[in-house]
PQR file of N, CA, C, O and H, with PARSE charges and radii, in Angstrom:
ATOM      1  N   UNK A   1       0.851  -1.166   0.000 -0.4000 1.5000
ATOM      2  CA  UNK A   1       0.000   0.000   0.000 -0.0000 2.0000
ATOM      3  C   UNK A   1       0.897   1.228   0.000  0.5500 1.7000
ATOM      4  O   UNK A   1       1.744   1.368   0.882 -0.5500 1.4000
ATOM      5  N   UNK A   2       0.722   2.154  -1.006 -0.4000 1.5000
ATOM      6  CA  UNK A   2       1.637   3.455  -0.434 -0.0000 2.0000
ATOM      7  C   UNK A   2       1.441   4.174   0.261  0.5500 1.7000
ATOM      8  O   UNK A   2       2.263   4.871   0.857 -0.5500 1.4000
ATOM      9  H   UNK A   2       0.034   2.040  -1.723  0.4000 1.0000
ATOM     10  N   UNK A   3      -0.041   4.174   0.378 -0.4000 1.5000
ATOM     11  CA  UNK A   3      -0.101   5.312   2.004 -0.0000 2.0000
ATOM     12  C   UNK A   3      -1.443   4.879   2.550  0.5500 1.7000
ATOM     13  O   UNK A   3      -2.508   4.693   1.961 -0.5500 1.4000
ATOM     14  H   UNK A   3      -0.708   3.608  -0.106  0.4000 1.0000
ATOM     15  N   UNK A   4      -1.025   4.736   4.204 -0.4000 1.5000
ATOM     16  CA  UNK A   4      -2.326   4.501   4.516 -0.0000 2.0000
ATOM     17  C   UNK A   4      -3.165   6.010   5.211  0.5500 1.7000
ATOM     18  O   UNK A   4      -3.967   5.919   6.140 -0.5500 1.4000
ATOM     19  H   UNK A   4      -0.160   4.887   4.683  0.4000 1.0000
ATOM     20  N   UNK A   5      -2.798   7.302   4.569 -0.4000 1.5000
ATOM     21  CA  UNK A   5      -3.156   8.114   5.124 -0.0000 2.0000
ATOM     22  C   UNK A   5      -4.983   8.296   5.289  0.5500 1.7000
ATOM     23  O   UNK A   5      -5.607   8.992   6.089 -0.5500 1.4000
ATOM     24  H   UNK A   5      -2.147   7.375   3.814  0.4000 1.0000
ATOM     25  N   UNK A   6      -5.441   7.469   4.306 -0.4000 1.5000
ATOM     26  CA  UNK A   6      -7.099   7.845   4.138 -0.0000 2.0000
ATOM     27  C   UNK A   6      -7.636   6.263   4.687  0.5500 1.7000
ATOM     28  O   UNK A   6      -8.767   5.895   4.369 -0.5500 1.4000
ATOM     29  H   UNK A   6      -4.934   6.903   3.656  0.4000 1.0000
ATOM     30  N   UNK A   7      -6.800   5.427   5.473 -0.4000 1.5000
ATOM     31  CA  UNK A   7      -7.910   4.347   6.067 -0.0000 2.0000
ATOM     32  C   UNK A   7      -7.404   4.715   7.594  0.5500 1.7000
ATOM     33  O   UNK A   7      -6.678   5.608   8.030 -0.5500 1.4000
ATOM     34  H   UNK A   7      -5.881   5.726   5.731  0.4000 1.0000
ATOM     35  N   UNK A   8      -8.313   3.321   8.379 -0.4000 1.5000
ATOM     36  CA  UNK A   8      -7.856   3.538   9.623 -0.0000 2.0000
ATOM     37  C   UNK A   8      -8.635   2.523  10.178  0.5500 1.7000
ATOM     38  O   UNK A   8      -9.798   2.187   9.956 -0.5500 1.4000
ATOM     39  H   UNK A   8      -8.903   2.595   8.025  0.4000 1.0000
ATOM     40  N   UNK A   9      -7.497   1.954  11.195 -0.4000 1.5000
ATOM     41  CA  UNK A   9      -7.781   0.329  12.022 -0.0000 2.0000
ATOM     42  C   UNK A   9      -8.958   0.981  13.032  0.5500 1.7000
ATOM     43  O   UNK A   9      -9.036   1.972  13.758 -0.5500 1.4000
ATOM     44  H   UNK A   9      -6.552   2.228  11.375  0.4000 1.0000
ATOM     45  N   UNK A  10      -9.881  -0.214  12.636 -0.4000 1.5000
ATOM     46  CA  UNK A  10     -11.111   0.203  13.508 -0.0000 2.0000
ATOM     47  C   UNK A  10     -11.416  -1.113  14.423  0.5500 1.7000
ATOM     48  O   UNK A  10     -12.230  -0.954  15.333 -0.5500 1.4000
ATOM     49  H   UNK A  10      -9.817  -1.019  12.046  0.4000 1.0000
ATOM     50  N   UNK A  11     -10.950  -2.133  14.287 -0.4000 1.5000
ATOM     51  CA  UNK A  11     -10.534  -3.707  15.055 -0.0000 2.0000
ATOM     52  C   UNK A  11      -9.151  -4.347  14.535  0.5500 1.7000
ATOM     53  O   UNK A  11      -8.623  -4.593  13.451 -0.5500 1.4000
ATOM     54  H   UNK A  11     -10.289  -2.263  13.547  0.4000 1.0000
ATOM     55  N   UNK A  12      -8.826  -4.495  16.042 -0.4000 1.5000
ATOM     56  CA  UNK A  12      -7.653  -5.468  16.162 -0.0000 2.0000
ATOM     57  C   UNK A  12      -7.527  -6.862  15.350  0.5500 1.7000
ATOM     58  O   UNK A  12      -8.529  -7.570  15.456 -0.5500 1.4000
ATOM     59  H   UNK A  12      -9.255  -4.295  16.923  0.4000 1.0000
ATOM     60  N   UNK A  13      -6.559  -7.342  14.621 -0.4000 1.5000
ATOM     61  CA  UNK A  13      -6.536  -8.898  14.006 -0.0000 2.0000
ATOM     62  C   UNK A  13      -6.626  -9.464  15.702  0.5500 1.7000
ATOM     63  O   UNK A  13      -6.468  -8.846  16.754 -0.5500 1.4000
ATOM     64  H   UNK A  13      -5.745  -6.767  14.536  0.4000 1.0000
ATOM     65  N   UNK A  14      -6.949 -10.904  15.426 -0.4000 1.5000
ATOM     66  CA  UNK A  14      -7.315 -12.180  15.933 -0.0000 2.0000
ATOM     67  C   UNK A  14      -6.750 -13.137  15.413  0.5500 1.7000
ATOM     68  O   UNK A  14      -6.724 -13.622  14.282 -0.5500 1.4000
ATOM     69  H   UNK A  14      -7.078 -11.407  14.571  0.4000 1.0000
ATOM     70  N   UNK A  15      -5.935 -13.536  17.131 -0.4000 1.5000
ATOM     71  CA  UNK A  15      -5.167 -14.719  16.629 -0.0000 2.0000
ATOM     72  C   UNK A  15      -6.012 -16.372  16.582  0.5500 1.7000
ATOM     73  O   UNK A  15      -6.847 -16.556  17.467 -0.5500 1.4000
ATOM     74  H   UNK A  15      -5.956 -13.143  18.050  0.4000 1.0000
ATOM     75  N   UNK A  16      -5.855 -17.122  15.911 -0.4000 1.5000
ATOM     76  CA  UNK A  16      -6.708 -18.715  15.881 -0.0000 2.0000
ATOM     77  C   UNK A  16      -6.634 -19.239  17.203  0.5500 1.7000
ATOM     78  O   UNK A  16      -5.788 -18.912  18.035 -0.5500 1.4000
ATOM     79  H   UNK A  16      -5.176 -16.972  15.192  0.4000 1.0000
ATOM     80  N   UNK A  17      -7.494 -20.013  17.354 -0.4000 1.5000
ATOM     81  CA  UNK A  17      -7.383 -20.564  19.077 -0.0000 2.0000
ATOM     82  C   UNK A  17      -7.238 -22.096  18.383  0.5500 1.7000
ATOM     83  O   UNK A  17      -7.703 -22.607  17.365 -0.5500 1.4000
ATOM     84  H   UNK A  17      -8.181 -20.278  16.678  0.4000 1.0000
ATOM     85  N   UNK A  18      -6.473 -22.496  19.315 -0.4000 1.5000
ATOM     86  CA  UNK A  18      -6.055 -24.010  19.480 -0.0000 2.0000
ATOM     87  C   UNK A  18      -5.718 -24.623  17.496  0.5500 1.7000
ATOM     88  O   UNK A  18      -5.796 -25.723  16.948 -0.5500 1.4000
ATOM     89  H   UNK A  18      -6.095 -22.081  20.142  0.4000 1.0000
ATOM     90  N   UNK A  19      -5.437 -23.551  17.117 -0.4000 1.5000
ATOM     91  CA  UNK A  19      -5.509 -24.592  15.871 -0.0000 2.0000
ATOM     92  C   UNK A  19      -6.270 -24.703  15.092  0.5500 1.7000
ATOM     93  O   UNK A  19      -5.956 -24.685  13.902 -0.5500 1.4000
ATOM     94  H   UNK A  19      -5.374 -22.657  17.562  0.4000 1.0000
ATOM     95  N   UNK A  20      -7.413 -24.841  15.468 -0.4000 1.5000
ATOM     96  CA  UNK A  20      -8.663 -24.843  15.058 -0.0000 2.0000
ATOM     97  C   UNK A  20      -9.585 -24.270  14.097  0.5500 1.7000
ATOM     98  O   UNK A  20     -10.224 -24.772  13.172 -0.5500 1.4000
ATOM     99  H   UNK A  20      -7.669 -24.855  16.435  0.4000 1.0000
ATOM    100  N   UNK A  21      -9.444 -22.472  14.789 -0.4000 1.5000
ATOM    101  CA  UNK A  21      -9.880 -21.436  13.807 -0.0000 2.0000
ATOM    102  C   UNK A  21      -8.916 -20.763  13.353  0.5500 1.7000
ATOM    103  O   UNK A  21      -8.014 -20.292  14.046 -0.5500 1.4000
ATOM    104  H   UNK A  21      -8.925 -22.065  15.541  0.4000 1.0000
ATOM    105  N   UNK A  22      -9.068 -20.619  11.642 -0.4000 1.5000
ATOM    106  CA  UNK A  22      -7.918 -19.290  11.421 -0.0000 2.0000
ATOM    107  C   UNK A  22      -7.596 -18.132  12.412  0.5500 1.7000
ATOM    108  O   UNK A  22      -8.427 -17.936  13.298 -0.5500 1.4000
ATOM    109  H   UNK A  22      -9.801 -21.001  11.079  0.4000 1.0000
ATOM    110  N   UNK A  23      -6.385 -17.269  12.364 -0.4000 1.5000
ATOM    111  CA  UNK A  23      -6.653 -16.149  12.325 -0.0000 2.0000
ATOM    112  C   UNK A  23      -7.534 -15.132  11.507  0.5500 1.7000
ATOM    113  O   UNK A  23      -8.057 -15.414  10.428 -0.5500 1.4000
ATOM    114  H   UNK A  23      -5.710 -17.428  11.644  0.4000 1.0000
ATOM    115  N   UNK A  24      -7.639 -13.909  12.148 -0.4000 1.5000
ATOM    116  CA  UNK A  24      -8.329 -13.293  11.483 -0.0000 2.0000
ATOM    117  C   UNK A  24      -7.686 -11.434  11.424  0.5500 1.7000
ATOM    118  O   UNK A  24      -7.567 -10.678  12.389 -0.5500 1.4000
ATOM    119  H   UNK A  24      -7.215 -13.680  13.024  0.4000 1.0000
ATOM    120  N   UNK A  25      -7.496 -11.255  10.531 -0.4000 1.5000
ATOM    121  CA  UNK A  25      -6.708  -9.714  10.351 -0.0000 2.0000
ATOM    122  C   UNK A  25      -7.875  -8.581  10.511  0.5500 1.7000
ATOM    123  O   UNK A  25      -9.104  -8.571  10.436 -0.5500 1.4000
ATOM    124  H   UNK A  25      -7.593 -11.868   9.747  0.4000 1.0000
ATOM    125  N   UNK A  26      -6.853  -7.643  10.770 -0.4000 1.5000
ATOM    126  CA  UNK A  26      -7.103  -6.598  11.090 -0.0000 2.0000
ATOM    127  C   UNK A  26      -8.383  -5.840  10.460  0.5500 1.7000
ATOM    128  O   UNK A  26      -8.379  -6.112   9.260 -0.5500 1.4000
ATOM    129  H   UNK A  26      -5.855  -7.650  10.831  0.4000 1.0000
ATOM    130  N   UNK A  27      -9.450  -5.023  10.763 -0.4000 1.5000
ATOM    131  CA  UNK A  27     -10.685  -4.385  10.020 -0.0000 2.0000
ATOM    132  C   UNK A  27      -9.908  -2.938   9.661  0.5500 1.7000
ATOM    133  O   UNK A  27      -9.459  -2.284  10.602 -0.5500 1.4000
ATOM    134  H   UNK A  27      -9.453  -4.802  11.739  0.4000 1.0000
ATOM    135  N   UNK A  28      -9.802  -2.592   8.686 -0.4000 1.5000
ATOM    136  CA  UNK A  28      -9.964  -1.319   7.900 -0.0000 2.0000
ATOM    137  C   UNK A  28     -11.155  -0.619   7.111  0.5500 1.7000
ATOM    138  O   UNK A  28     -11.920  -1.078   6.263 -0.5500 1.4000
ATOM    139  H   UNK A  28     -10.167  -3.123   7.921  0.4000 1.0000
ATOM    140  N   UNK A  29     -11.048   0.725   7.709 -0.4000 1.5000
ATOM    141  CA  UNK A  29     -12.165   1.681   7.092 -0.0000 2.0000
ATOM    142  C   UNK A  29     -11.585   2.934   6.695  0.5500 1.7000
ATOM    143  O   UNK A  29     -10.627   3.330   7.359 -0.5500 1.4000
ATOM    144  H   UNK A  29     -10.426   1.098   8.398  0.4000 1.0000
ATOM    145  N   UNK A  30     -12.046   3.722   5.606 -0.4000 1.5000
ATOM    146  CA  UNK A  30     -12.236   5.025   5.354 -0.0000 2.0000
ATOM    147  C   UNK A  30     -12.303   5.958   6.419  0.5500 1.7000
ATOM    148  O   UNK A  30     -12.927   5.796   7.467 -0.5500 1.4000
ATOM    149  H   UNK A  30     -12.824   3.401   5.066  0.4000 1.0000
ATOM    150  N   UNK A  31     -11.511   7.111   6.038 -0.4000 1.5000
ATOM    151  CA  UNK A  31     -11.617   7.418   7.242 -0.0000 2.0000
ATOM    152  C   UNK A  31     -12.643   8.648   7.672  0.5500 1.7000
ATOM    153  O   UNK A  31     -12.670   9.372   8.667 -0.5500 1.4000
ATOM    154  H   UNK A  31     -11.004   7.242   5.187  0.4000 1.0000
ATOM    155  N   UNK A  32     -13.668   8.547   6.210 -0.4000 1.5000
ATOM    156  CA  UNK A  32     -14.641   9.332   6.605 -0.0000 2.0000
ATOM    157  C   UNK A  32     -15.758   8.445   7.090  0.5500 1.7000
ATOM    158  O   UNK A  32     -16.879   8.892   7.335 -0.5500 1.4000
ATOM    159  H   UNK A  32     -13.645   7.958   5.401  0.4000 1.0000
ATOM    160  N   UNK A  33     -15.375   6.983   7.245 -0.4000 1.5000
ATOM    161  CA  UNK A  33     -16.670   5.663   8.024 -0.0000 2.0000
ATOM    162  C   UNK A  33     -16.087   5.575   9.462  0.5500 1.7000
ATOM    163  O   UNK A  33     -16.964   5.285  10.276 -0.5500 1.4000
ATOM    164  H   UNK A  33     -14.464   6.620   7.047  0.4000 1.0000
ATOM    165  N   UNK A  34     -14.956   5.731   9.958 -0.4000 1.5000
ATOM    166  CA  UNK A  34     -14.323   5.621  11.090 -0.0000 2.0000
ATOM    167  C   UNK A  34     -15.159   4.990  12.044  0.5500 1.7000
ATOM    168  O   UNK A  34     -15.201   3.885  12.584 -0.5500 1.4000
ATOM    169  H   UNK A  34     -14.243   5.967   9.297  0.4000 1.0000
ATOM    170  N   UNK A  35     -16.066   6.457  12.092 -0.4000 1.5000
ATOM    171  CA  UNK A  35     -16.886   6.138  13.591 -0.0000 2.0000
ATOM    172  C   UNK A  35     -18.197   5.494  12.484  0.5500 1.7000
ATOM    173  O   UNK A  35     -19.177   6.086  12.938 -0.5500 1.4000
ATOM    174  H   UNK A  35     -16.032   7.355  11.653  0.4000 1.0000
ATOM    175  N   UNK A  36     -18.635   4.760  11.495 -0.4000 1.5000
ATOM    176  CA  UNK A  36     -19.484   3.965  11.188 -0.0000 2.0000
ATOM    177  C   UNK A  36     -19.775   4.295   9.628  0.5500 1.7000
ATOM    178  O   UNK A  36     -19.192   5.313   9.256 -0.5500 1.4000
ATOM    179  H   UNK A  36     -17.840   4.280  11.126  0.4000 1.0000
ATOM    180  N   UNK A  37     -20.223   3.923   9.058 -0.4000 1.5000
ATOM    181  CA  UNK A  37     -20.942   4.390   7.678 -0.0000 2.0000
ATOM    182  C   UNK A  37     -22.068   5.296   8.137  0.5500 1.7000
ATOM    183  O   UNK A  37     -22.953   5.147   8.980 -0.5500 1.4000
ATOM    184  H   UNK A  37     -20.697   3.095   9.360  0.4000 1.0000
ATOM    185  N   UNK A  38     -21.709   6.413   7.204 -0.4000 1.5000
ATOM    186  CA  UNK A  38     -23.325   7.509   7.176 -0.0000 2.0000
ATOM    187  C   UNK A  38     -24.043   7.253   6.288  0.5500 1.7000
ATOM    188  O   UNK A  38     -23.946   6.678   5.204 -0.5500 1.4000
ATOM    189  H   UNK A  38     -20.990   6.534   6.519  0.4000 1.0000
ATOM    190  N   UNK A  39     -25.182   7.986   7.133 -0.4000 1.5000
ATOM    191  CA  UNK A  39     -26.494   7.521   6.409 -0.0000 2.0000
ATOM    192  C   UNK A  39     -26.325   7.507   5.213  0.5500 1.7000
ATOM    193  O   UNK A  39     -25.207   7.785   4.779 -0.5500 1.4000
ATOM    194  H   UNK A  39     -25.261   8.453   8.014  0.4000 1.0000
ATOM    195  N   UNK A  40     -27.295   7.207   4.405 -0.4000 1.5000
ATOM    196  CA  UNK A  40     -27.636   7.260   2.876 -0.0000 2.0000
ATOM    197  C   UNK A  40     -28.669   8.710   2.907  0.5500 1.7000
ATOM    198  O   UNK A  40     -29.244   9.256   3.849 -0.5500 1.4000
ATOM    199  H   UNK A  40     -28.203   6.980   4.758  0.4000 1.0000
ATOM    200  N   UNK A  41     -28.610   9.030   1.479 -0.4000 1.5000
ATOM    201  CA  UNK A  41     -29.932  10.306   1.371 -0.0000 2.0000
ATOM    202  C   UNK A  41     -30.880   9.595   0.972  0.5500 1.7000
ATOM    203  O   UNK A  41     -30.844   8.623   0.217 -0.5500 1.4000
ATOM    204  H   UNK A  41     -28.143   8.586   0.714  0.4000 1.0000
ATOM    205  N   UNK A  42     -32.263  10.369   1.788 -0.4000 1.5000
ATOM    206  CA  UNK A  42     -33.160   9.971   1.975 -0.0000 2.0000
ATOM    207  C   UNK A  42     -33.754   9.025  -0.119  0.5500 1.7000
ATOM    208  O   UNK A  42     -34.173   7.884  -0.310 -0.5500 1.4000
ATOM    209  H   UNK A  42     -32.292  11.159   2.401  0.4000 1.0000
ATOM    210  N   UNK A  43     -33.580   9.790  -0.835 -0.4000 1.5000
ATOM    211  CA  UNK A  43     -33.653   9.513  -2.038 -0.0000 2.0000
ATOM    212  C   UNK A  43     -32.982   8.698  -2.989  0.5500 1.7000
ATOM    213  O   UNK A  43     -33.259   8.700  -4.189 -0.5500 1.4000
ATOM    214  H   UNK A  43     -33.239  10.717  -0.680  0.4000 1.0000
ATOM    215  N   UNK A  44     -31.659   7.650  -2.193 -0.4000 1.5000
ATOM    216  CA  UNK A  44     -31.098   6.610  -2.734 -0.0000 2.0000
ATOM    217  C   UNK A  44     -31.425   5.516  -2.365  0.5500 1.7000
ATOM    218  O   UNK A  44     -31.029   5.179  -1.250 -0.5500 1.4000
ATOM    219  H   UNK A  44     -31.434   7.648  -1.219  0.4000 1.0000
ATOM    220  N   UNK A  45     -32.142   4.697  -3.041 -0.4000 1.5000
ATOM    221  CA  UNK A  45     -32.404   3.371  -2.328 -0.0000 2.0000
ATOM    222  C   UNK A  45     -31.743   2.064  -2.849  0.5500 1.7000
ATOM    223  O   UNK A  45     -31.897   0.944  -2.363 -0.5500 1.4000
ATOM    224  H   UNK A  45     -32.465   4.971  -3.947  0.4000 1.0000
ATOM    225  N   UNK A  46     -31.006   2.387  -3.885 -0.4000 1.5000
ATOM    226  CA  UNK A  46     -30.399   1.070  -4.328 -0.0000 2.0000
ATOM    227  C   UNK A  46     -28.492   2.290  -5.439  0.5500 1.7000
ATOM    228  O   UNK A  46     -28.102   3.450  -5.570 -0.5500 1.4000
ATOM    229  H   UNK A  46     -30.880   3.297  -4.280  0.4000 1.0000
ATOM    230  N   UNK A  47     -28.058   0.792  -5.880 -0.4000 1.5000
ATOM    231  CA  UNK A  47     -27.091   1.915  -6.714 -0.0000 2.0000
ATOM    232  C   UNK A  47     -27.227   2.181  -8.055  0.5500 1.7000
ATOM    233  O   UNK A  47     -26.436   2.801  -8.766 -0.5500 1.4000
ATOM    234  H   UNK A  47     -28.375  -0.150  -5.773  0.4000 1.0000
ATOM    235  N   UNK A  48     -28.650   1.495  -8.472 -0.4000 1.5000
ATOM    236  CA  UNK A  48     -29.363   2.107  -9.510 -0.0000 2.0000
ATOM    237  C   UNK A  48     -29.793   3.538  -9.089  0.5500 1.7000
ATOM    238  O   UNK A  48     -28.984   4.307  -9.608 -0.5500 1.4000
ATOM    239  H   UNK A  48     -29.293   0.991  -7.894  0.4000 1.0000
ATOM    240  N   UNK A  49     -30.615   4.153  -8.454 -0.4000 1.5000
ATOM    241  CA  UNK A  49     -30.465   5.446  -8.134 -0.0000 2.0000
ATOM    242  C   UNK A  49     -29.393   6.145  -8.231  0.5500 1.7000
ATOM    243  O   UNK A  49     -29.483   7.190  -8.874 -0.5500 1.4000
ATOM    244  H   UNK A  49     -31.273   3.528  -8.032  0.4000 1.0000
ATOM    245  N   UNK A  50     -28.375   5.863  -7.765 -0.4000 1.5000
ATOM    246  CA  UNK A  50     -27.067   6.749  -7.520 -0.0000 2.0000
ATOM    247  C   UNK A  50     -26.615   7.136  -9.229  0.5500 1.7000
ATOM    248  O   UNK A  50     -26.313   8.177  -9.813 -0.5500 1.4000
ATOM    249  H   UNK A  50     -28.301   5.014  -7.242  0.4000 1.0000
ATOM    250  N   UNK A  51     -26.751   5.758  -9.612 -0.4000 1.5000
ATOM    251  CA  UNK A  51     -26.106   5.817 -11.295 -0.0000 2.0000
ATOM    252  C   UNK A  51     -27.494   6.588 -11.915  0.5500 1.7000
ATOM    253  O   UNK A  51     -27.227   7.691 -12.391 -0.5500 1.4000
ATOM    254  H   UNK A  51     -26.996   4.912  -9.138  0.4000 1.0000
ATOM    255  N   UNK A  52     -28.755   6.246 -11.981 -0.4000 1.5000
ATOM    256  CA  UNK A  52     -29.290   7.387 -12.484 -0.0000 2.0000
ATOM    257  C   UNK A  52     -29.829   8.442 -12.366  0.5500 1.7000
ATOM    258  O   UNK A  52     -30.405   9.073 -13.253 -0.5500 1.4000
ATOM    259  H   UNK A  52     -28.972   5.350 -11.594  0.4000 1.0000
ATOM    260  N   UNK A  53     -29.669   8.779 -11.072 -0.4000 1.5000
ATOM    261  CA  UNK A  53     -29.207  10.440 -10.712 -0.0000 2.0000
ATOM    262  C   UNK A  53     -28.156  10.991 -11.117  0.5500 1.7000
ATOM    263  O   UNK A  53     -28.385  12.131 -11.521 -0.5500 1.4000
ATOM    264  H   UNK A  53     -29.201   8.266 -10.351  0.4000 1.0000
ATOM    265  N   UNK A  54     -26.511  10.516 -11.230 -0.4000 1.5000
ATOM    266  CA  UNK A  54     -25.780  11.050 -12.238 -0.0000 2.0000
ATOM    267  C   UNK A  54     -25.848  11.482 -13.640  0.5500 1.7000
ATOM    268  O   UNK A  54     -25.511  12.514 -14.220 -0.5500 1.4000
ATOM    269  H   UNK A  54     -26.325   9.590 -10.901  0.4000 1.0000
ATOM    270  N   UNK A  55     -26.603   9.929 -14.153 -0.4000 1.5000
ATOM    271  CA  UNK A  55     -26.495  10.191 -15.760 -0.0000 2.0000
ATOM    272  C   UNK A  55     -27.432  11.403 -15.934  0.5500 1.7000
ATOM    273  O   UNK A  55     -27.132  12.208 -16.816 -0.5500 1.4000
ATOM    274  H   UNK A  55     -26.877   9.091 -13.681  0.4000 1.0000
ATOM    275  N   UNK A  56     -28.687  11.652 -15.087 -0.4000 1.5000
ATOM    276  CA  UNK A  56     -29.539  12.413 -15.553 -0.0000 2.0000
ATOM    277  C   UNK A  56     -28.410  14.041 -15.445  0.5500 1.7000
ATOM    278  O   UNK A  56     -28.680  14.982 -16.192 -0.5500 1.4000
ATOM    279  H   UNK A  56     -28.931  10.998 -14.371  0.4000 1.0000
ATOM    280  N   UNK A  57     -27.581  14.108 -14.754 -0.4000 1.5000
ATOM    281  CA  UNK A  57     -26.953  15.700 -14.356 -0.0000 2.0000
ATOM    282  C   UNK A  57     -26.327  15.965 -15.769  0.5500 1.7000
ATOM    283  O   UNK A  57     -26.246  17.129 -16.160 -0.5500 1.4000
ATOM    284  H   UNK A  57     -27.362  13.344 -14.148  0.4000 1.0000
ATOM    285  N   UNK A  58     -25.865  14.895 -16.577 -0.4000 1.5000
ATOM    286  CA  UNK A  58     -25.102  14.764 -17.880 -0.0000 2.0000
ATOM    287  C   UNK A  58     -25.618  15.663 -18.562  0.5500 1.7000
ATOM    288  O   UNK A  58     -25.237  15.858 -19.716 -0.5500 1.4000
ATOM    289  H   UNK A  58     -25.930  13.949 -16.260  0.4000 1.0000
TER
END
């Protein structure tokens, strides 16, 4: 990665117990999700919306 200036560790990796279960690495987020994902606008309900609310600005 060349920079991790725009993510940020939001959970610790996990080591496997007994063998058994993998480990499990570290959670990374954006670091505008940090403290969670924000809402959606009230007027997007899928990412068909998103894509044709753009095309229509064209």
């Amino acid at each position: 990665m060349a920079t991790d200036r725009f993510i940020v560790e939001v959970e610790k990796g996990k080591e496997g117990v007994d063998g058994g279960s993998p480990s499990v690495g570290s959670v990374y987020r954006s670091i505008y999700a940090k403290d969670g994902f924000p809402e959606p606008a009230d007027d997007l309900l899928s990412c068909w919306d998103i894509f044709r609310l753009d095309i229509s600005l064209l």
